[in-house]
DOBADO-423762 format. One line per 10 residues: their letters; for each residue x, y, z of N, C-alpha, C. Coordinates in pm, whole numbers, plus 50000, padded with zeros to 5 digits. Each point is the difference from the previous one (the first is absolute). Layout:
N
a) X:Y:Z:X:Y:Z:X:Y:Z ~ ... .
// end
This chain:
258
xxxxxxxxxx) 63932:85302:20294:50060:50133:49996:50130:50005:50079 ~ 49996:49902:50088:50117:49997:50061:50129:49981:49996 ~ 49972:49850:49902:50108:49944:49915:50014:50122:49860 ~ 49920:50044:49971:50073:50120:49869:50077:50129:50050 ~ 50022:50086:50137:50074:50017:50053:50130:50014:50081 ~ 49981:49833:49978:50134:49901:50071:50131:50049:49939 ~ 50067:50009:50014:50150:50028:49968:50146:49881:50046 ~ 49872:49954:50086:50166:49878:50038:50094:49931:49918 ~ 50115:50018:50026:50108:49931:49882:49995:50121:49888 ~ 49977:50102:50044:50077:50106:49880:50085:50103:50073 .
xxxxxxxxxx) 50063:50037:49887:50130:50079:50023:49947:50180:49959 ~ 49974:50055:50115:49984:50194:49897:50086:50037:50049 ~ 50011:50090:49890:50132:50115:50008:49935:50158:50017 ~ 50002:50072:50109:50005:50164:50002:50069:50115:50022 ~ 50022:50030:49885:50112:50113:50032:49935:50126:50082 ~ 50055:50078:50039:49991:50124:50085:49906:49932:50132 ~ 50091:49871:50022:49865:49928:50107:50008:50028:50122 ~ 50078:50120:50076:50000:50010:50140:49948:50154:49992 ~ 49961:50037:49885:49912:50179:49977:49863:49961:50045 ~ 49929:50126:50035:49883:49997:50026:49907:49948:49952 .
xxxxxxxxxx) 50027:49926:49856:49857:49951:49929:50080:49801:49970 ~ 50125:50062:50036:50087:49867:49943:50014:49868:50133 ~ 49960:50068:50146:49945:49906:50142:49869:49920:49955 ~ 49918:50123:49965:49887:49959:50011:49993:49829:49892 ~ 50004:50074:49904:50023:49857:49891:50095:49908:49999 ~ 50104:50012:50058:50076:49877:50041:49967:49957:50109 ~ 49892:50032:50106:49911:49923:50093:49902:49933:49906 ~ 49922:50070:49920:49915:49897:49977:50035:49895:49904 ~ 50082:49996:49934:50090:49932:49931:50013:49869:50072 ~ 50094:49999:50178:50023:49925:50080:49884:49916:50021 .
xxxxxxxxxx) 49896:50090:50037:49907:49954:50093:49901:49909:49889 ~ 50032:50002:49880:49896:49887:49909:50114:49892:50010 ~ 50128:50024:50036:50039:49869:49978:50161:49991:49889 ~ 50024:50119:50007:50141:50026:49876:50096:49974:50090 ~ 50124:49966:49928:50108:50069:50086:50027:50095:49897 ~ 50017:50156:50093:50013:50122:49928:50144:50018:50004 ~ 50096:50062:49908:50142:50108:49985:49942:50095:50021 ~ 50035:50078:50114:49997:50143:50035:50138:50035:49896 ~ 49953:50137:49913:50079:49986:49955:50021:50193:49946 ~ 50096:50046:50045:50070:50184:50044:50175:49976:49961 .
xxxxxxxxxx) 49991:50134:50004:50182:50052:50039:49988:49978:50163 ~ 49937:50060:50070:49997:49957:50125:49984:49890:50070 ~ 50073:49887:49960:49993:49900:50041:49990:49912:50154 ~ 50053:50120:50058:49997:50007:50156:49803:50001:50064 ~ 49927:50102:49913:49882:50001:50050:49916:49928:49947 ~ 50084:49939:49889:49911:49914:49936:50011:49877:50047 ~ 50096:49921:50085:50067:49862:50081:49888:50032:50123 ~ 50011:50126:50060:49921:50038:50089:49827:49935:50007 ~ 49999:50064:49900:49839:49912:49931:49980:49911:50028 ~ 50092:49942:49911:50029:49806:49971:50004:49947:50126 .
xxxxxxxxxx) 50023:50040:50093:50051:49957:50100:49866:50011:50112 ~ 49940:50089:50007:49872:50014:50019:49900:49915:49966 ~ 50025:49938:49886:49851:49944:49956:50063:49867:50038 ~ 50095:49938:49976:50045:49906:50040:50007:49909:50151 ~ 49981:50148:50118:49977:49980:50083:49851:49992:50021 ~ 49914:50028:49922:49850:49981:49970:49939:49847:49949 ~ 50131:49963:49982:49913:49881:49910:50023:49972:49853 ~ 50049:50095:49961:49986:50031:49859:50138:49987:49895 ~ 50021:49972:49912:50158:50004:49943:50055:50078:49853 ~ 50045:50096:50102:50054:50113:49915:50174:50001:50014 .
xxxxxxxxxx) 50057:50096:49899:50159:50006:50011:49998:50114:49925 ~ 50131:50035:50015:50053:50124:49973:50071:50050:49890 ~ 50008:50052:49863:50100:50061:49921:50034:50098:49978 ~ 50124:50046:49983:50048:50150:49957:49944:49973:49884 ~ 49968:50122:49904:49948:50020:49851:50026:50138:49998 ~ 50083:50075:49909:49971:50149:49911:49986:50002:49923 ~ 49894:49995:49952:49933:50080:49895:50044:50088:49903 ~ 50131:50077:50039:50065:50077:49892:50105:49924:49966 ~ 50053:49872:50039:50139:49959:49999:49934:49843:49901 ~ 50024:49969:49874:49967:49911:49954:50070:49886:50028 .
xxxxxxxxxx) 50126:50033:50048:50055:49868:50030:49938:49981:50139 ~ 49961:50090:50070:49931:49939:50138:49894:49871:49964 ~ 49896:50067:49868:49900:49933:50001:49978:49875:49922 ~ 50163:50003:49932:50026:49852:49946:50026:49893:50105 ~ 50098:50075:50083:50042:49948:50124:49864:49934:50103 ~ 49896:50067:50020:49924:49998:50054:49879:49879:49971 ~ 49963:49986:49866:49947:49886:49927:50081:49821:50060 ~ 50149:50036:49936:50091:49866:50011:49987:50007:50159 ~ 49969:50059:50057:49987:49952:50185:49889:49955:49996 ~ 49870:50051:49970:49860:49919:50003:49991:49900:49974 .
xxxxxxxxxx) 50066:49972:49871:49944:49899:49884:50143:49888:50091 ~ 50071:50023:50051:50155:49890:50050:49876:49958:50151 ~ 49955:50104:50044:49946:49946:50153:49865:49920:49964 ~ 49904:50058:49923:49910:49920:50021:49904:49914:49825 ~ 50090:50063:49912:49978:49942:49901:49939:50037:49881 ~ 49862:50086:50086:49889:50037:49880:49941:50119:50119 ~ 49946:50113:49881:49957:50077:50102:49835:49995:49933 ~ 49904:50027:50103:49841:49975:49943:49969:50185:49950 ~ 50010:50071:50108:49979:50120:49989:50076:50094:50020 ~ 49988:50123:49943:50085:50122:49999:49925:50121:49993 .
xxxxxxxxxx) 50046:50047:50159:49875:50148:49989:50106:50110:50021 ~ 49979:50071:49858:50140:50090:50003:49934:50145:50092 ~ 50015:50028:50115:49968:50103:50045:50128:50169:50027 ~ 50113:49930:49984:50103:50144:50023:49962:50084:49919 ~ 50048:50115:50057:50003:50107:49898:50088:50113:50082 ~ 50067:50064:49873:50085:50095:50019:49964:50138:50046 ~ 50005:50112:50057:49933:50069:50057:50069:50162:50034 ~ 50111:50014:49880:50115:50079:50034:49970:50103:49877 ~ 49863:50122:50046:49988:50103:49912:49843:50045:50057 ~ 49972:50141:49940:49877:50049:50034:49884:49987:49920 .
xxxxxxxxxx) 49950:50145:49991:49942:50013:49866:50087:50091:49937 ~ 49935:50019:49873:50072:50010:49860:50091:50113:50023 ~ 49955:50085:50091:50070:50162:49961:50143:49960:50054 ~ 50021:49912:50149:50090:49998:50069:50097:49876:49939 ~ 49947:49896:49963:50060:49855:49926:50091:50068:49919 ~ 50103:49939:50045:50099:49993:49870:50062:49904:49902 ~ 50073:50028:49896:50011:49859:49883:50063:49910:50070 ~ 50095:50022:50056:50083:49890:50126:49891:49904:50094 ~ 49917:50061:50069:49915:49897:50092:49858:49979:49889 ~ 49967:50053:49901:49925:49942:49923:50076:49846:49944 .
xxxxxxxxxx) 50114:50000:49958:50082:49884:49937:50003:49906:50122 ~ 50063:50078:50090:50001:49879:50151:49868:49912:50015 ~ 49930:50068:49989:49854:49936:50053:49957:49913:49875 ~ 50003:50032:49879:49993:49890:49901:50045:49911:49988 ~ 50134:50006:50042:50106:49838:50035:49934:49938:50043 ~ 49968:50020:50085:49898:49896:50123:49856:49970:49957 ~ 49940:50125:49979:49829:49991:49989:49954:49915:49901 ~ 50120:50046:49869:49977:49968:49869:50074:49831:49967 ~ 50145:50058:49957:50099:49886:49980:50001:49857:50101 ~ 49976:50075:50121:50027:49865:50103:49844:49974:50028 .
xxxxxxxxxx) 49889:50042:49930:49899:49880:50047:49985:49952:49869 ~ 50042:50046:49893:50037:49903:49856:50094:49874:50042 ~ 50080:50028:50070:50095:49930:50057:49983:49895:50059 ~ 49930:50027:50103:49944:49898:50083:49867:49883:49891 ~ 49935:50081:49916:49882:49930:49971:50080:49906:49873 ~ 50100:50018:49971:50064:49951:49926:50071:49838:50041 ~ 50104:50039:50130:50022:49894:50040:49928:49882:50077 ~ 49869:50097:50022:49919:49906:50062:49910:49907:49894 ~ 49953:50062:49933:49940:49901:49905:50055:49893:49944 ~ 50165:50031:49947:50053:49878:49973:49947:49863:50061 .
xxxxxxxxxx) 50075:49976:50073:49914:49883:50114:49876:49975:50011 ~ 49893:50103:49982:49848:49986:50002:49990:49980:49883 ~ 50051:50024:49859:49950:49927:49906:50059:49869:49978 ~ 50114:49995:50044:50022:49802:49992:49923:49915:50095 ~ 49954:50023:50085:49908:49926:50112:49835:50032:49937 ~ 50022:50126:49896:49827:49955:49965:49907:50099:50088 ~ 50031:50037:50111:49914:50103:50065:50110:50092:50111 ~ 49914:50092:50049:50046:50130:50077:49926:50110:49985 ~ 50014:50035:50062:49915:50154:50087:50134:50127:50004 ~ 49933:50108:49955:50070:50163:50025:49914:50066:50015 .
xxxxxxxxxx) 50014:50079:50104:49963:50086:50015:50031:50134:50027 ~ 49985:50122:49936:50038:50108:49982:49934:50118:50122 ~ 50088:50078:50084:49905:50092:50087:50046:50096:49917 ~ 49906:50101:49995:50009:50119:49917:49869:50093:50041 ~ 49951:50076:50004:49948:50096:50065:49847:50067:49940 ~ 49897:50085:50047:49920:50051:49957:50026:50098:49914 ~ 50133:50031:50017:50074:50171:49923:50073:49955:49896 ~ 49920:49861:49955:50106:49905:49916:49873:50025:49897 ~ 49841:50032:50052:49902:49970:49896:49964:50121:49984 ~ 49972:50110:50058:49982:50148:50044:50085:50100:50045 .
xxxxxxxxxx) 49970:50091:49940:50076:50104:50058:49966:50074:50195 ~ 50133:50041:50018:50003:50024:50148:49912:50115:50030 ~ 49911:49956:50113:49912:50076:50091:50130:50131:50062 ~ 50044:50111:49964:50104:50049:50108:49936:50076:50131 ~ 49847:49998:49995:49933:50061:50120:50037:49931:50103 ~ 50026:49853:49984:49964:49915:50129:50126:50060:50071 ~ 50131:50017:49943:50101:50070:50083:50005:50148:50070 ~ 49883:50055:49983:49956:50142:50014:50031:50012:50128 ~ 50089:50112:50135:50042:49937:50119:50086:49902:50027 ~ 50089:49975:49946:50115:49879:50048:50133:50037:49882 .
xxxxxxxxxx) 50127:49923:50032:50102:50066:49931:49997:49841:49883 ~ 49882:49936:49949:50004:49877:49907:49930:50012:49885 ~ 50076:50003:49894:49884:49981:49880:50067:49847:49890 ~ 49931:50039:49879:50068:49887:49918:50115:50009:49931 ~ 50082:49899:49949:50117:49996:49929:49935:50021:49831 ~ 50078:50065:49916:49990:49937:49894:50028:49910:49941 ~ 50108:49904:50022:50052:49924:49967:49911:49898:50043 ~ 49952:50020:50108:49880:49858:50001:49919:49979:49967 ~ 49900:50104:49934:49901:49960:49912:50084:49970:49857 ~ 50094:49992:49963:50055:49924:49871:50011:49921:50062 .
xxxxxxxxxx) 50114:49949:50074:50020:49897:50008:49868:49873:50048 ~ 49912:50012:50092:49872:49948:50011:49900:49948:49855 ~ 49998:50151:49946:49975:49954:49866:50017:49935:49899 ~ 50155:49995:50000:50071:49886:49893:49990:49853:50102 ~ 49973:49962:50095:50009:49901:50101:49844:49939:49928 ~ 49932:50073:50028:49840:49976:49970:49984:49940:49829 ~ 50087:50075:49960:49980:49992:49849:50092:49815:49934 ~ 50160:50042:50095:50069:49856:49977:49944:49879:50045 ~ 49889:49983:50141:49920:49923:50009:49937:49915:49896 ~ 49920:50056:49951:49873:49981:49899:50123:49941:49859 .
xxxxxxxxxx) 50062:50094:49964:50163:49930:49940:50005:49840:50012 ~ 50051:49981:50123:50077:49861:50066:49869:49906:49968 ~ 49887:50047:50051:49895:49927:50017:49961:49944:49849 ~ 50000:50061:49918:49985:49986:49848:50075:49867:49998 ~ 50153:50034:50013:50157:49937:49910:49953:49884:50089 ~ 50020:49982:50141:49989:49866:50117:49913:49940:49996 ~ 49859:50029:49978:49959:49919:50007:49949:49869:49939 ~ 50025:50007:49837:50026:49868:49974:50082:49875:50087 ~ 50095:50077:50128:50083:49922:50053:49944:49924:50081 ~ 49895:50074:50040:49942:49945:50140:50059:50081:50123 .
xxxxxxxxxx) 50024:50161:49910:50039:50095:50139:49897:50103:49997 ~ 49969:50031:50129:49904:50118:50030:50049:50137:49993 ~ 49992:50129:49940:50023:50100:50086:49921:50121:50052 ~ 50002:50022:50138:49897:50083:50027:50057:50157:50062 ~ 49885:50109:50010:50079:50079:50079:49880:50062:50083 ~ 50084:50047:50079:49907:50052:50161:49982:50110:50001 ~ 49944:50128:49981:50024:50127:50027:49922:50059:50128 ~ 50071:49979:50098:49964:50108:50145:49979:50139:49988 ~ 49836:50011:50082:50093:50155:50022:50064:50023:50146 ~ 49981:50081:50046:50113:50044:50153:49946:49923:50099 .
xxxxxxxxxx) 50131:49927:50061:49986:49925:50072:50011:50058:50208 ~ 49915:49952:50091:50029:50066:50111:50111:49988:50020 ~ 50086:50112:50070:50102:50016:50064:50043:50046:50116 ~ 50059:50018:50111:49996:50041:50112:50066:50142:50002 ~ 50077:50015:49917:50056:50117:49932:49947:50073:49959 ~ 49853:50009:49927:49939:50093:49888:49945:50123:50105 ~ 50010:50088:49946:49967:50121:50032:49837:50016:50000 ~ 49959:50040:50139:49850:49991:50029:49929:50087:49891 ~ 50035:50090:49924:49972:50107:49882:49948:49870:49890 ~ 50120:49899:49932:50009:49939:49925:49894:49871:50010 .
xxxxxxxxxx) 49979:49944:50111:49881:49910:50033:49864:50071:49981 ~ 50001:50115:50056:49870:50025:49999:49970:50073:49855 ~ 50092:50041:49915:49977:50051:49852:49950:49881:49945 ~ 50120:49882:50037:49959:49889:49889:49861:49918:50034 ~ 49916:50009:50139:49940:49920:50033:49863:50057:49970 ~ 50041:50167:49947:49828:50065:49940:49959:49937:49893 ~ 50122:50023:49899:50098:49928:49831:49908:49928:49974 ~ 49991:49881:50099:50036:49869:49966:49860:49904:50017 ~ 49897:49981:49914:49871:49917:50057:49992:49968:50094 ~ 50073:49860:50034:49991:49948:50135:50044:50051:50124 .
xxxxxxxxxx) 50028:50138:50004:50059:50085:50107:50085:49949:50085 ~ 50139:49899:49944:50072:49995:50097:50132:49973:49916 ~ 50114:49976:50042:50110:49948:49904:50044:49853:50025 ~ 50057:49940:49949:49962:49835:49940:50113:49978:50168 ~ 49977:49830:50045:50054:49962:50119:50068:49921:49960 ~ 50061:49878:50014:50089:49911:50005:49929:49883:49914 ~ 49873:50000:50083:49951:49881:49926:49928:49981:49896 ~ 49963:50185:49959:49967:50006:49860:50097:49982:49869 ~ 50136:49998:50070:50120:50004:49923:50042:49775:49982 ~ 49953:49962:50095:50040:49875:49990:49912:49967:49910 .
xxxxxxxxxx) 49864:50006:50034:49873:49895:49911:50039:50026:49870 ~ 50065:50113:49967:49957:50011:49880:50162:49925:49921 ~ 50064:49986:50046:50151:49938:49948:49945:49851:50083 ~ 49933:49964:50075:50010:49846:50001:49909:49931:49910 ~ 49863:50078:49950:49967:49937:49917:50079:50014:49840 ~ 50037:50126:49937:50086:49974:49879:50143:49894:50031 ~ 50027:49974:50136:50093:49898:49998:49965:49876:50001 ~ 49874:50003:50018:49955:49829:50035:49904:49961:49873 ~ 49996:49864:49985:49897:49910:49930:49878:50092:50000 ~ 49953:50087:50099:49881:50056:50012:49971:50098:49851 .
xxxxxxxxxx) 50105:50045:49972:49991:50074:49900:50064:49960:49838 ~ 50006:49841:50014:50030:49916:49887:49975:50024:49847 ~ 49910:50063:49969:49951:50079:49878:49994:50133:49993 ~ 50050:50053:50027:50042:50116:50044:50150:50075:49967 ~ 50029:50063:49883:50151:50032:49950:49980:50134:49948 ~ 50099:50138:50025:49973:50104:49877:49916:50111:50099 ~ 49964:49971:50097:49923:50067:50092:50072:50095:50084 ~ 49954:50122:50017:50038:50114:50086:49856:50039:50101 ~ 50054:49931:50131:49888:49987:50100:50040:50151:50110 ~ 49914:50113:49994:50008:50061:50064:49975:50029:50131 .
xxxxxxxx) 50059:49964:50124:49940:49979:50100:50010:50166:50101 ~ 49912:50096:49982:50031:50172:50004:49879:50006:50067 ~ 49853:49934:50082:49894:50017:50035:49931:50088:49875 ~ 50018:49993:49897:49874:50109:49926:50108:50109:49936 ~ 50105:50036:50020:50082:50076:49966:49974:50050:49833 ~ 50040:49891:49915:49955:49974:49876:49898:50001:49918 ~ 49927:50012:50111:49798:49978:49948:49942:50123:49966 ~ 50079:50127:50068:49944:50161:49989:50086:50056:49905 .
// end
């Protein structure tokens, strides 16, 4: 079990990797044994990272990537593929985040947020496969959300100034849906694709209203930690989950089940 976990001598790539769900998985990424691309517009917090795990033991580096800028993300590929050759995995986690719900969203940040949510993780899953289908294998993985399979709980915000976007349950949804897509077309290649759907992750930020709504919600009465967020991206990244393609693994404690 150990050796199907292993990751040594591979290359992952995570975008939105210095965000709250994008640490977590570019640690565990490290810690089987990758060297990870932290990979943001914020490239500063994302070197930050890199630089962190590196001082851990571990070997990570740093890329600018936008997501709305296609020449960024052409740009961004020919740096991977010039530094280290072949990439094994790709866990597309960014996402755009510039709109409300429906009443307040407008056609302008609805379009903004599709550049990215939509176009640039087509984008990304595009240039990444290239390379994974000439080498014969590779791993993607898609984060995309519980509000990607269901519609939004808006009680849990009942007391706090947070509810859901509209734009993210489309966009989640078409994420969930292009998965199962890729997974079809790739895998004759010998490429995997999977997707993750979280629900709310702890934060130090969240409003004591919002924990304790979501933690009545929610079966397992609590909201997911760090390391419920790793296990579940190190095994769709590793050998462990070798037969395994087309899958939308919900990791929400029970969220989904009621």
């Amino acid at each position: 079990m150990t050796q199907l976990f292993d990751l040594a001598g591979q290359v992952a790539v995570v975008t939105g990797g210095a965000g709250l769900y994008g640490r977590h998985i570019v640690a565990a990424l490290a810690e089987l044994g990758a060297h990870v691309v932290v990979a943001a517009r914020d490239v500063e917090a994302c070197g930050a990272l890199a630089s962190e795990l590196v001082e851990q033991g571990w070997a990570a580096s740093a890329r600018p990537l936008d997501l709305a800028d296609e020449s960024s993300i052409a740009a961004f590929w020919t740096g991977v593929l010039d530094d280290h050759g072949a990439v094994d995995v790709l866990v597309n986690n960014a996402v755009a985040r510039d709109g409300g719900t429906i009443d307040v969203t407008t056609g302008e940040q609805w379009r903004a947020t599709s550049t990215v949510n939509s176009l640039g993780l087509f984008l990304m899953c595009k240039h990444a496969s290239v390379p994974m289908v000439a080498r014969g294998r590779g791993v993607i993985i898609n984060v995309a959300s519980i509000y990607g399979m269901v519609g939004a709980d808006f009680g849990i915000y009942e007391g706090t100034d947070l509810s859901s976007p509209a734009f993210y349950a489309y966009d989640k949804g078409g994420m969930i849906t292009l998965t199962r897509h890729l997974a079809s077309w790739l895998g004759r290649h010998g490429v995997r694709v999977n997707c993750v759907s979280p629900g709310g992750l702890s934060d130090d930020d969240q409003p004591a209203a919002f924990v304790a709504n979501y933690e009545r919600r929610v079966p397992l009465h609590r909201l997911a930690g760090p390391e419920d967020i790793k296990g579940a991206v190190a095994f769709l990244a590793s050998d462990a989950s070798q037969y395994v393609t087309g899958v939308n693994l919900p990791v929400d404690g029970g969220w989904t089940a009621i």
